[in-house]
PDB file of N, CA, C and O in Angstrom:
ATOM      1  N   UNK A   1      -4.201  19.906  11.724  1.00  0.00           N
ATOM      2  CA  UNK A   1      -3.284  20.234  10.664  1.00  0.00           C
ATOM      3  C   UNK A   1      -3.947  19.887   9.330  1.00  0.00           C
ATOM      4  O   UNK A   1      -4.693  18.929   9.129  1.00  0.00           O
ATOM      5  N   UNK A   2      -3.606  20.705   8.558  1.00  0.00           N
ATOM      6  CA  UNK A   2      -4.510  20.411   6.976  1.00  0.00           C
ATOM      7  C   UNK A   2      -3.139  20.352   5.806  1.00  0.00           C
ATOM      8  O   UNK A   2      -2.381  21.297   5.589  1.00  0.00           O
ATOM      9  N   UNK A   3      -3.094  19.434   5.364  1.00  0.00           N
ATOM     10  CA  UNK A   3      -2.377  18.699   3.894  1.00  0.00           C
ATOM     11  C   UNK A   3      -2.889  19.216   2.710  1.00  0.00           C
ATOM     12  O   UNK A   3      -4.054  18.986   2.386  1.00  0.00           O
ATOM     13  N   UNK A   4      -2.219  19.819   2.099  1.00  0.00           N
ATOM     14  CA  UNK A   4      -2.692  20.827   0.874  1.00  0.00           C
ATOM     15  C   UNK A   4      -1.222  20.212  -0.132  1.00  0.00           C
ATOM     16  O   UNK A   4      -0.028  20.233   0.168  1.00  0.00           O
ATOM     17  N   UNK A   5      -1.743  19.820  -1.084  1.00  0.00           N
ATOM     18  CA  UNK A   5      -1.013  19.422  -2.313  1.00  0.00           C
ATOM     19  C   UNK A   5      -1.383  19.787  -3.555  1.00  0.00           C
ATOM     20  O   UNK A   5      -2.240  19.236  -4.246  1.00  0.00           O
ATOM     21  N   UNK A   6      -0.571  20.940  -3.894  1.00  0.00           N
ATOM     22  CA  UNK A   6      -0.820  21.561  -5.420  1.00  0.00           C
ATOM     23  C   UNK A   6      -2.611  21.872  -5.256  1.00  0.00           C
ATOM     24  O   UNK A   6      -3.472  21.417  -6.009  1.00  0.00           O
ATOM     25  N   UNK A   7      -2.857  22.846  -3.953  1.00  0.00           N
ATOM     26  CA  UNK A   7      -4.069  23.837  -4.376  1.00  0.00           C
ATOM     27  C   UNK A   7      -4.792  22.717  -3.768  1.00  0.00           C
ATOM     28  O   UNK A   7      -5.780  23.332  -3.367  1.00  0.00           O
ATOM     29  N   UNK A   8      -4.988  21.474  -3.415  1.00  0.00           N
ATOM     30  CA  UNK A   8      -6.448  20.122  -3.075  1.00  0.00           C
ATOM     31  C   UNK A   8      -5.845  20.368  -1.481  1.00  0.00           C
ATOM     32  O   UNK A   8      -4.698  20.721  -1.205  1.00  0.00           O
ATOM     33  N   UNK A   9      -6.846  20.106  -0.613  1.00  0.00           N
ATOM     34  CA  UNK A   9      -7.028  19.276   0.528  1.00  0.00           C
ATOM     35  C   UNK A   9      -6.847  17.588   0.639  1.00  0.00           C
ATOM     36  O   UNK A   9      -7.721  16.744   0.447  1.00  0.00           O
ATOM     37  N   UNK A  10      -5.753  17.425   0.925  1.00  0.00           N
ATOM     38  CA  UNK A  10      -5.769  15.689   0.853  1.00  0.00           C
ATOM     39  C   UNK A  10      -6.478  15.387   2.309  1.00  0.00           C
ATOM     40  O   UNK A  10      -5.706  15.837   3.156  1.00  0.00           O
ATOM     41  N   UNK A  11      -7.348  14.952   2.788  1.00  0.00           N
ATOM     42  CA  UNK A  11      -8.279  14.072   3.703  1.00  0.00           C
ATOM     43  C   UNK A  11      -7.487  13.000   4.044  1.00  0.00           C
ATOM     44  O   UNK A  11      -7.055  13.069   5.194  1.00  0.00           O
ATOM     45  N   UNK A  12      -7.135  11.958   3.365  1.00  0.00           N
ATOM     46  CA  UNK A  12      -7.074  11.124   3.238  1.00  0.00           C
ATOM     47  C   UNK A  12      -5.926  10.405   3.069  1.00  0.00           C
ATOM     48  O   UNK A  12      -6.343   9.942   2.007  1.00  0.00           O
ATOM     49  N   UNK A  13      -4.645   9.805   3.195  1.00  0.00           N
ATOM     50  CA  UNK A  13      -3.710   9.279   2.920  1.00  0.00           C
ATOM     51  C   UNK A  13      -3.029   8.559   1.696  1.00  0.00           C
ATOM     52  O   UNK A  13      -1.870   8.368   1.327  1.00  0.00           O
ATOM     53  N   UNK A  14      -4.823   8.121   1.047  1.00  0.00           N
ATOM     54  CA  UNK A  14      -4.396   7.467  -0.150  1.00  0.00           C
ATOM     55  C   UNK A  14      -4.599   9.144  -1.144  1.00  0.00           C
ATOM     56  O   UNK A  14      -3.845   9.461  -2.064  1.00  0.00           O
ATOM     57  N   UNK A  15      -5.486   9.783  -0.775  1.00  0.00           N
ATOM     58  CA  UNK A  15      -5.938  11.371  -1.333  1.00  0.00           C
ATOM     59  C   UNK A  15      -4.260  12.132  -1.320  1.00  0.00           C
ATOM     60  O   UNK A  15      -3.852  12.889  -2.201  1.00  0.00           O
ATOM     61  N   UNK A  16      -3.700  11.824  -0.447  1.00  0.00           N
ATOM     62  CA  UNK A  16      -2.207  12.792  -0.223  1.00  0.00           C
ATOM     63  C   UNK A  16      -1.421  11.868  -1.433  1.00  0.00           C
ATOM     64  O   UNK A  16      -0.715  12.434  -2.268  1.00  0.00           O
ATOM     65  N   UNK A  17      -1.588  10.625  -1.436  1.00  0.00           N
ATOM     66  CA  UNK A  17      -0.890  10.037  -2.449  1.00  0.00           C
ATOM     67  C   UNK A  17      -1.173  10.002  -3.825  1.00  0.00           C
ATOM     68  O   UNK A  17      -0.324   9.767  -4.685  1.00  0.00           O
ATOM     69  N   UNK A  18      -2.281  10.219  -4.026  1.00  0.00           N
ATOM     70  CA  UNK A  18      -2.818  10.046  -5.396  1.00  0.00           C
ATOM     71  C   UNK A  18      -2.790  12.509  -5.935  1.00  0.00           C
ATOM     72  O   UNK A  18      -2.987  13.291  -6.865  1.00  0.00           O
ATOM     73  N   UNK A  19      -2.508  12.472  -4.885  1.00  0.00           N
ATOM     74  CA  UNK A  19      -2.498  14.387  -5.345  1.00  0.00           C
ATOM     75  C   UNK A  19      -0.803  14.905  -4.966  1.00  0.00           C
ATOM     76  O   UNK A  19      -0.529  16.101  -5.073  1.00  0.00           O
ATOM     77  N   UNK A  20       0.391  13.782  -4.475  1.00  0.00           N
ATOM     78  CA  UNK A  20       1.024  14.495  -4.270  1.00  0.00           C
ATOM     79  C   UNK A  20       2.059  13.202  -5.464  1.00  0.00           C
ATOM     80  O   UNK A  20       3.234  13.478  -5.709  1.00  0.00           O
ATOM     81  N   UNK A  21       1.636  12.342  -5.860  1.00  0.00           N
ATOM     82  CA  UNK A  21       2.715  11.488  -6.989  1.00  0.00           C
ATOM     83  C   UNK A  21       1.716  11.496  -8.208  1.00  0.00           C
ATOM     84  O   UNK A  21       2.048  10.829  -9.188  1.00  0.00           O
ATOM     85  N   UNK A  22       0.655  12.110  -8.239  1.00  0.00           N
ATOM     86  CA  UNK A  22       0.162  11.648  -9.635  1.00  0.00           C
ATOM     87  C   UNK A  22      -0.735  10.616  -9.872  1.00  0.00           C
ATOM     88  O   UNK A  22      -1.658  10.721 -10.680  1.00  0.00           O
ATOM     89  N   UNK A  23      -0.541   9.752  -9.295  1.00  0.00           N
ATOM     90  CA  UNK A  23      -1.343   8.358  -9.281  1.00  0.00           C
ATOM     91  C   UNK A  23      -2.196   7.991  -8.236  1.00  0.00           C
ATOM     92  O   UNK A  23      -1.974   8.473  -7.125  1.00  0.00           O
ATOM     93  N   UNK A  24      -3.271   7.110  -8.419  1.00  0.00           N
ATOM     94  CA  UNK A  24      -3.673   6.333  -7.039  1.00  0.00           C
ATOM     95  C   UNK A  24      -3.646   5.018  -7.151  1.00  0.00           C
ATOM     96  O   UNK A  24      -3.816   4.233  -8.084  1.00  0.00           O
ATOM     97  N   UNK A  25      -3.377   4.914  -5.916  1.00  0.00           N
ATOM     98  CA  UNK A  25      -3.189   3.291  -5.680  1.00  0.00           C
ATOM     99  C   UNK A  25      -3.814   2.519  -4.715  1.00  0.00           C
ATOM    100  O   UNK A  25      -3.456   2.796  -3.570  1.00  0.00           O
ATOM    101  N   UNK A  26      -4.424   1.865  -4.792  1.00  0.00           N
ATOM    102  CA  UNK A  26      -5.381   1.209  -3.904  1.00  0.00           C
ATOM    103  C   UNK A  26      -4.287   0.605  -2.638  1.00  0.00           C
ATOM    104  O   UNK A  26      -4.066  -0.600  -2.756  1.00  0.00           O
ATOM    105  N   UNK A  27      -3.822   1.059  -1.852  1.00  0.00           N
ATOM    106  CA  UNK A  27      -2.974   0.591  -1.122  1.00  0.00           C
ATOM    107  C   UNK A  27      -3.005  -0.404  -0.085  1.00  0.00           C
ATOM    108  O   UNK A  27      -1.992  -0.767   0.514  1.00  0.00           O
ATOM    109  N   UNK A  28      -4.814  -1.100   0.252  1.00  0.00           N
ATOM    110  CA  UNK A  28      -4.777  -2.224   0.713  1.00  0.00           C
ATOM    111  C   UNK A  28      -4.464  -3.402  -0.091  1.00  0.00           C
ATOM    112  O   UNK A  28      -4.027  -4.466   0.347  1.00  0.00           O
ATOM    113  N   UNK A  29      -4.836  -3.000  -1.802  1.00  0.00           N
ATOM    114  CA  UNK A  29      -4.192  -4.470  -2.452  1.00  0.00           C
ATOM    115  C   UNK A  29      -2.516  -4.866  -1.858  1.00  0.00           C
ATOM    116  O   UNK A  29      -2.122  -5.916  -1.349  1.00  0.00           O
ATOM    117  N   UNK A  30      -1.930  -3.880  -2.086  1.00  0.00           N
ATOM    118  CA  UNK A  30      -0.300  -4.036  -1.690  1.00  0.00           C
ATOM    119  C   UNK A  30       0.289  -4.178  -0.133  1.00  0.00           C
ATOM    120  O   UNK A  30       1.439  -4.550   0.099  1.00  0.00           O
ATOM    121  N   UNK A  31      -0.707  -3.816   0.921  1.00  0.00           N
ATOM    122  CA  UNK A  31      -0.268  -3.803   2.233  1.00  0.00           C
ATOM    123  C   UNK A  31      -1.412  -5.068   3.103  1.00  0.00           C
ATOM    124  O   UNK A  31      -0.953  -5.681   4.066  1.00  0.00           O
ATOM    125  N   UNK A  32      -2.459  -5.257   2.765  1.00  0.00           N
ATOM    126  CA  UNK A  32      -3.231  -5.983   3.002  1.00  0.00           C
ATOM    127  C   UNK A  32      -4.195  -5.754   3.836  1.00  0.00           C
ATOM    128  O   UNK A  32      -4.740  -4.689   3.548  1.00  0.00           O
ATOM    129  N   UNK A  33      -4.844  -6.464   5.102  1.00  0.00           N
ATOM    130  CA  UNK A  33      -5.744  -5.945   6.149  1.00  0.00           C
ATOM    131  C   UNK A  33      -5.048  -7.177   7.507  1.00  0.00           C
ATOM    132  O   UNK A  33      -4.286  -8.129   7.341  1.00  0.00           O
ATOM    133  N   UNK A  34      -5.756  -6.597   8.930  1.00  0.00           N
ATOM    134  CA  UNK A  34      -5.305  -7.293   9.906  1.00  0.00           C
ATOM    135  C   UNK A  34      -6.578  -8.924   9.654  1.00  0.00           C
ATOM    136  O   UNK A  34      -6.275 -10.050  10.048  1.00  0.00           O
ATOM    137  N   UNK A  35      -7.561  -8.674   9.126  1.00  0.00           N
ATOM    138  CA  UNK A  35      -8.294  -9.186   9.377  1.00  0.00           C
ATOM    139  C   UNK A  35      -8.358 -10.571   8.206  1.00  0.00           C
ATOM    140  O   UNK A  35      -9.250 -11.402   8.376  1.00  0.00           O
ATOM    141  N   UNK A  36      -7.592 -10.706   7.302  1.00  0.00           N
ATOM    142  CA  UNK A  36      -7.276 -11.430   5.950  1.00  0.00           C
ATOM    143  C   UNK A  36      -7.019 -12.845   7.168  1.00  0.00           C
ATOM    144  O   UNK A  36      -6.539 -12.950   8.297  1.00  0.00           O
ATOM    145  N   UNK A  37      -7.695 -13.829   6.087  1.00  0.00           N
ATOM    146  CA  UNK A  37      -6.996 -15.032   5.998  1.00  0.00           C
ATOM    147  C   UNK A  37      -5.305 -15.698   5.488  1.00  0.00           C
ATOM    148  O   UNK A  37      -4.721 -14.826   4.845  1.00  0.00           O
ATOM    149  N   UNK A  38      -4.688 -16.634   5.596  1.00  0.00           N
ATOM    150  CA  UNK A  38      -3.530 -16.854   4.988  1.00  0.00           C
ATOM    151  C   UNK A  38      -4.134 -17.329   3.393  1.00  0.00           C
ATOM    152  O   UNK A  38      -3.291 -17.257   2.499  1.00  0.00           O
ATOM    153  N   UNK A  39      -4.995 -17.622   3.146  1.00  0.00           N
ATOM    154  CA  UNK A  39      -5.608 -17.811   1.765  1.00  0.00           C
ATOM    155  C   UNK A  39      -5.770 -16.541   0.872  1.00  0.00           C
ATOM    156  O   UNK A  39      -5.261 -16.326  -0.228  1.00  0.00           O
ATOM    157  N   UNK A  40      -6.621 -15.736   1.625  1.00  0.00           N
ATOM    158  CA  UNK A  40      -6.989 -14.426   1.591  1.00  0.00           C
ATOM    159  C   UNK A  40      -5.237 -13.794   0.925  1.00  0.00           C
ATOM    160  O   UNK A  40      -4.839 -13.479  -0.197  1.00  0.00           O
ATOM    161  N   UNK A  41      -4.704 -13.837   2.056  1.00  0.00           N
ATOM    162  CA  UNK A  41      -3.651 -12.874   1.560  1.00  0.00           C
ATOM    163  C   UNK A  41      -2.376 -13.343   0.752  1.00  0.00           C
ATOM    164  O   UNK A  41      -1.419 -12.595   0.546  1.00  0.00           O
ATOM    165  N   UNK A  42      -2.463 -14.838   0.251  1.00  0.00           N
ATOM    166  CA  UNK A  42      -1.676 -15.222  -0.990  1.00  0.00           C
ATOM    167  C   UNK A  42      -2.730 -14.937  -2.276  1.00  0.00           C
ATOM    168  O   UNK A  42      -2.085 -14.998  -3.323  1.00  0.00           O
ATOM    169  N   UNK A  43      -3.908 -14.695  -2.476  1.00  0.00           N
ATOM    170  CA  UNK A  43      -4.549 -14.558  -3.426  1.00  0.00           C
ATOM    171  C   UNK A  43      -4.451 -13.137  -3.383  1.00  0.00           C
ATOM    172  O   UNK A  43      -4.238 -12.773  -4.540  1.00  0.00           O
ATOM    173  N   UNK A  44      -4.496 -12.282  -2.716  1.00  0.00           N
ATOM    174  CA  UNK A  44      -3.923 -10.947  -2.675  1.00  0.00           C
ATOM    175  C   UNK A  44      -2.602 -10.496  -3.029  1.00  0.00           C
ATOM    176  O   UNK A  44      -2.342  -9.546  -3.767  1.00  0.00           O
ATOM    177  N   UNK A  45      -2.004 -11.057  -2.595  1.00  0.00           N
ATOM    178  CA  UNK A  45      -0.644 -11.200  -3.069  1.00  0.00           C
ATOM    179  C   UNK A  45      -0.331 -11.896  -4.541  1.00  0.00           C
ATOM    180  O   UNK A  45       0.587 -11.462  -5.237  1.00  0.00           O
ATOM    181  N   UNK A  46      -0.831 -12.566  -4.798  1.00  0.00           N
ATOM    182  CA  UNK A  46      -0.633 -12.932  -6.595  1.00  0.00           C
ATOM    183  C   UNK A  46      -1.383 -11.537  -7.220  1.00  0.00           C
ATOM    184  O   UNK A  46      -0.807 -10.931  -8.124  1.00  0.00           O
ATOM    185  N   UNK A  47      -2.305 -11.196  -6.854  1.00  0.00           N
ATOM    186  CA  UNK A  47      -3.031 -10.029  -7.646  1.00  0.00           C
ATOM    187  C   UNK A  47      -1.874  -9.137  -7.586  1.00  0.00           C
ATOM    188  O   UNK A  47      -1.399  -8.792  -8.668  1.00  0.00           O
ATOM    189  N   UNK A  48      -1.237  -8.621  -6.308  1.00  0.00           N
ATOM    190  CA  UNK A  48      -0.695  -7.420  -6.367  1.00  0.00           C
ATOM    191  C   UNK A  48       0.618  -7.421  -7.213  1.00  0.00           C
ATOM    192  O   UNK A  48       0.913  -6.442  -7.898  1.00  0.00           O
ATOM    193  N   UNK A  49       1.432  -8.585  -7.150  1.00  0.00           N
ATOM    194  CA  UNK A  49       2.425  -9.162  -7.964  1.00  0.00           C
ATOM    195  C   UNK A  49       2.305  -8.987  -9.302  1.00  0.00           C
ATOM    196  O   UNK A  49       3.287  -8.542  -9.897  1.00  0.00           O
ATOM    197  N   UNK A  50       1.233  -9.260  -9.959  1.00  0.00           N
ATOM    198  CA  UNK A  50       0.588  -9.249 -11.074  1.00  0.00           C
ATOM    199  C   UNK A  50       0.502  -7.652 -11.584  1.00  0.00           C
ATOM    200  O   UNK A  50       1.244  -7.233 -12.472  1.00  0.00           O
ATOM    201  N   UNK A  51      -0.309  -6.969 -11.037  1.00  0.00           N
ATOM    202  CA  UNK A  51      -0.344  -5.097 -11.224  1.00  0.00           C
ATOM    203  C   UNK A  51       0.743  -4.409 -11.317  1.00  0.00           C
ATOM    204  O   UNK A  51       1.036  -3.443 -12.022  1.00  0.00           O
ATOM    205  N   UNK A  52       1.783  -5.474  -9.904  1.00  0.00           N
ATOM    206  CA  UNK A  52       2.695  -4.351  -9.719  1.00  0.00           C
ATOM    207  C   UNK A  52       3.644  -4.823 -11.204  1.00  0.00           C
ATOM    208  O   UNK A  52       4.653  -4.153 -11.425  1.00  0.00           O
ATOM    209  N   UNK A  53       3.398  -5.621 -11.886  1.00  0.00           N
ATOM    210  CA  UNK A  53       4.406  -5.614 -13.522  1.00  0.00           C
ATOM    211  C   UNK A  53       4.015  -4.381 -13.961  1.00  0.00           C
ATOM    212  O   UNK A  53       4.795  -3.428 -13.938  1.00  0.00           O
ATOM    213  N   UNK A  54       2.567  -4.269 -14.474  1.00  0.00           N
ATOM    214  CA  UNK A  54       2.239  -3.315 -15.236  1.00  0.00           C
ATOM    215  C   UNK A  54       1.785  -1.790 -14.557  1.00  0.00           C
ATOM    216  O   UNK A  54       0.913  -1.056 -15.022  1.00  0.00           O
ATOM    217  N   UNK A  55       2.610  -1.523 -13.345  1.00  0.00           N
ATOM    218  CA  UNK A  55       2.785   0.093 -13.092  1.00  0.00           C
ATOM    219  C   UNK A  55       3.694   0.462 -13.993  1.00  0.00           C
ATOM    220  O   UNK A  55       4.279  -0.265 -14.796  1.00  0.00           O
ATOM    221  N   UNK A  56       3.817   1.861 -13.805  1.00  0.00           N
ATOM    222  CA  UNK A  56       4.796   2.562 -14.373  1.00  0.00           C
ATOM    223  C   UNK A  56       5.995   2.807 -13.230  1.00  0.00           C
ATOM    224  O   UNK A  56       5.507   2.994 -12.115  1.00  0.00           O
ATOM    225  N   UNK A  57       7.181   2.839 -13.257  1.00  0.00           N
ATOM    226  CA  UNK A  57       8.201   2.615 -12.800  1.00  0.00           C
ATOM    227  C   UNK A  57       8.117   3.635 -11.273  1.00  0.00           C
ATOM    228  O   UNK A  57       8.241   2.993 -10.231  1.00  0.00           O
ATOM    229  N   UNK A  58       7.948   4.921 -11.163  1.00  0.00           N
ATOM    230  CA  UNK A  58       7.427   5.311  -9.766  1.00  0.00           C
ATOM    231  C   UNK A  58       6.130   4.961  -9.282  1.00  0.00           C
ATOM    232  O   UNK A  58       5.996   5.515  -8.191  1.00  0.00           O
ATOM    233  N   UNK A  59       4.990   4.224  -9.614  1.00  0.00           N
ATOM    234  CA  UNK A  59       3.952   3.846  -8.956  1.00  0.00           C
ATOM    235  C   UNK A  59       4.369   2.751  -8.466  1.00  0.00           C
ATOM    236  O   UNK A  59       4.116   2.506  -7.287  1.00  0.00           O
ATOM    237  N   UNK A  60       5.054   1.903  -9.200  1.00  0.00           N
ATOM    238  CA  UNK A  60       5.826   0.589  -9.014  1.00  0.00           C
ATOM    239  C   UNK A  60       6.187   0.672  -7.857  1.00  0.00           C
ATOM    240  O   UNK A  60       5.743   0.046  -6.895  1.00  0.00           O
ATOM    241  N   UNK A  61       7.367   1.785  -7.891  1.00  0.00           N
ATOM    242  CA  UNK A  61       8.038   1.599  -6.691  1.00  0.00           C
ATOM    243  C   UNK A  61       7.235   2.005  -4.885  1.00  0.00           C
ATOM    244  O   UNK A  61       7.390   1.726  -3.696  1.00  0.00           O
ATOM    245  N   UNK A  62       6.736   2.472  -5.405  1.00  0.00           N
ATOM    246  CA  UNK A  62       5.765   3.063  -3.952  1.00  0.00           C
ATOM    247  C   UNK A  62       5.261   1.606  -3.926  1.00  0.00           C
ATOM    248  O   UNK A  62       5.883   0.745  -3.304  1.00  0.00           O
ATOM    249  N   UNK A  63       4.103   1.330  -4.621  1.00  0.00           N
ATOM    250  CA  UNK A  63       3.759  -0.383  -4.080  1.00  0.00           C
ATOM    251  C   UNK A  63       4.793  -1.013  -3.347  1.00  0.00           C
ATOM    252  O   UNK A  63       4.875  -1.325  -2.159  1.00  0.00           O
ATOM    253  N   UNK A  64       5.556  -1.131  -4.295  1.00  0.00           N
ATOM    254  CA  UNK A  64       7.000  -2.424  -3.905  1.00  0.00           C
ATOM    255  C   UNK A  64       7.084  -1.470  -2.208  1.00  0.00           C
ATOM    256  O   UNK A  64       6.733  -2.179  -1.265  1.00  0.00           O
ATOM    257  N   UNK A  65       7.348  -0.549  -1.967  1.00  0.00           N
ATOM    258  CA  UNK A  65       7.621   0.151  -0.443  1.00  0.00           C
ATOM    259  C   UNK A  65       6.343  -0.241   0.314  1.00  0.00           C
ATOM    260  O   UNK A  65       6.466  -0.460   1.520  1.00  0.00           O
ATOM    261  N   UNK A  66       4.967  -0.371  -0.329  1.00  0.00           N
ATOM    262  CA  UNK A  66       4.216  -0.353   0.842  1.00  0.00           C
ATOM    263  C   UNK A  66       3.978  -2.015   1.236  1.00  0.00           C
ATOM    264  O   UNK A  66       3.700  -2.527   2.321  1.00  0.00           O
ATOM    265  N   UNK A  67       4.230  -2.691  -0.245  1.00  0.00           N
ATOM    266  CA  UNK A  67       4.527  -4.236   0.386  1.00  0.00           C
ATOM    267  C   UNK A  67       5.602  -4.675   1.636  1.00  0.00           C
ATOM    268  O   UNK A  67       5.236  -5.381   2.576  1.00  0.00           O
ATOM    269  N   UNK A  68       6.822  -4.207   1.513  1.00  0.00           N
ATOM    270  CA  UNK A  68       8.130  -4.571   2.628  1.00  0.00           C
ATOM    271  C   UNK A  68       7.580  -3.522   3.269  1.00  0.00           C
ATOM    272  O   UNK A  68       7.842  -3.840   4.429  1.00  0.00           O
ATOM    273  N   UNK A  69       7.041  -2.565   3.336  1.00  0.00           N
ATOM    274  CA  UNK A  69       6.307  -1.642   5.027  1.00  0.00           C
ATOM    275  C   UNK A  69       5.652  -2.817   5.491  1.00  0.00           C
ATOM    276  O   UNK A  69       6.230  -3.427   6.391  1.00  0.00           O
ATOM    277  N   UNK A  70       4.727  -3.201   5.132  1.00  0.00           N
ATOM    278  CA  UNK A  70       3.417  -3.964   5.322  1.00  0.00           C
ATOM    279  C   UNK A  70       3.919  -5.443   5.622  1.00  0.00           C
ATOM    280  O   UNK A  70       3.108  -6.151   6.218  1.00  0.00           O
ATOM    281  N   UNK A  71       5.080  -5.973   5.308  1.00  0.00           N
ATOM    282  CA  UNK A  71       5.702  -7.301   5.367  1.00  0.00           C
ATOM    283  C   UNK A  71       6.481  -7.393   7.404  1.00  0.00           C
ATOM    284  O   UNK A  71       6.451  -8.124   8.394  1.00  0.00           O
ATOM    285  N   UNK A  72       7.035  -6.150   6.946  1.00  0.00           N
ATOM    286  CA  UNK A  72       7.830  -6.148   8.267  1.00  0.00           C
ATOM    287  C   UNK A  72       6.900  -5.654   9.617  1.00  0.00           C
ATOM    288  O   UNK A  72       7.005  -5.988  10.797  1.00  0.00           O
ATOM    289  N   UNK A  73       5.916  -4.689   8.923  1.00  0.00           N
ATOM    290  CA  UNK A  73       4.936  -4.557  10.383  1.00  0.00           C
ATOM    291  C   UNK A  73       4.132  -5.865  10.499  1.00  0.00           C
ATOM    292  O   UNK A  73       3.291  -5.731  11.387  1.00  0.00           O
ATOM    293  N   UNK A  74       4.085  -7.059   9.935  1.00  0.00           N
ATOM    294  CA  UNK A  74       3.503  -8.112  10.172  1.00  0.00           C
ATOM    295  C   UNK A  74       4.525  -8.946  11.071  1.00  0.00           C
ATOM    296  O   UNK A  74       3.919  -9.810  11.704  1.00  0.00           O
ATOM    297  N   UNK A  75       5.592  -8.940  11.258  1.00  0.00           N
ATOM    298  CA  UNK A  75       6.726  -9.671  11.304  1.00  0.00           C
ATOM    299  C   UNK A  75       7.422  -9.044  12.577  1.00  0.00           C
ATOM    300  O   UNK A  75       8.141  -9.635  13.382  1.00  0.00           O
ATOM    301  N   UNK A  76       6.974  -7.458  12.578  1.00  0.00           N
ATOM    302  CA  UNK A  76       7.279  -7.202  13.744  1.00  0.00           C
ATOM    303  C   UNK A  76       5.802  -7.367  15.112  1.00  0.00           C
ATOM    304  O   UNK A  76       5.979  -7.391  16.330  1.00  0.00           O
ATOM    305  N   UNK A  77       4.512  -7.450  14.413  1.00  0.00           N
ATOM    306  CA  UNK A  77       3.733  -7.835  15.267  1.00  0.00           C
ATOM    307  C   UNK A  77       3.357  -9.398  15.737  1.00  0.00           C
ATOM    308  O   UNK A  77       2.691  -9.773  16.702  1.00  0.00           O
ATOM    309  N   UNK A  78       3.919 -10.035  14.869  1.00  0.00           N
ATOM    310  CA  UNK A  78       4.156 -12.118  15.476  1.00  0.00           C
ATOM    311  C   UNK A  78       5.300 -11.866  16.274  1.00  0.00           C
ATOM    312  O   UNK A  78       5.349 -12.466  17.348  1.00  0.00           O
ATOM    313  N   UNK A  79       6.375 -10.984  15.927  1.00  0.00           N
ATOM    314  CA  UNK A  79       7.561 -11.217  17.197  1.00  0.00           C
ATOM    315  C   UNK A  79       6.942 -10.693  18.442  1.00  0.00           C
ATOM    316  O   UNK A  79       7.683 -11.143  19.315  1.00  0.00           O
ATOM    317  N   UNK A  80       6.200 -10.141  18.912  1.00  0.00           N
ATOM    318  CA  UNK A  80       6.087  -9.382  19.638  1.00  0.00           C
ATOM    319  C   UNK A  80       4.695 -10.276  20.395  1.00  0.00           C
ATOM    320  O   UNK A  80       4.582 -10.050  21.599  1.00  0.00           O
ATOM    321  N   UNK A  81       3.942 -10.982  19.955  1.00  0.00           N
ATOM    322  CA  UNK A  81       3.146 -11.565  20.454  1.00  0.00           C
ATOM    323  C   UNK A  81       3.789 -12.809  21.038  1.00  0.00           C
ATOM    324  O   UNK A  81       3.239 -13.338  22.003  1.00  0.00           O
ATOM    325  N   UNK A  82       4.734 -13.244  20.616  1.00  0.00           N
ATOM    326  CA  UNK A  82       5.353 -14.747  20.369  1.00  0.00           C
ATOM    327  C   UNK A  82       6.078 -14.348  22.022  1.00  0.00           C
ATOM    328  O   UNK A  82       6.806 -15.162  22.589  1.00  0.00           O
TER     329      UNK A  82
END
């Protein structure tokens, strides 16, 4: 299947996002990696806290969504190991 947004080929997920809202967003700052430390990912987390002031009010909000995506698939993968 091929993702076409306004005439581009999006590849890519962050490519579908950055060609289908306008913006790009580095979306591991806001969702994180499996592989982060708990150090790692409060210093990640102050950064992203920090950016996400100075988006503009729909880039904002996509972050703020991919943080609580990214919060609860963590939360649903410790329940599930536990």
């Amino acid at each position: 299947m091929k993702l076409i947004v306004a005439g581009q080929d999006a590849v890519t997920p962050g490519e579908f996002t950055e060609l289908a809202l306008g913006f790009g967003i580095d979306a591991e700052l806001f969702t994180g990696s499996e592989t982060e430390s708990p150090e790692q990912r409060r210093i990640r987390l102050d950064a992203a806290w920090d950016i996400l002031r100075d988006l503009d009010p729909p880039a904002a909000r996509f972050a703020s969504a991919l943080m609580r995506t990214a919060a609860r698939r963590r939360a649903l993968t410790w329940k599930a190991a536990a």
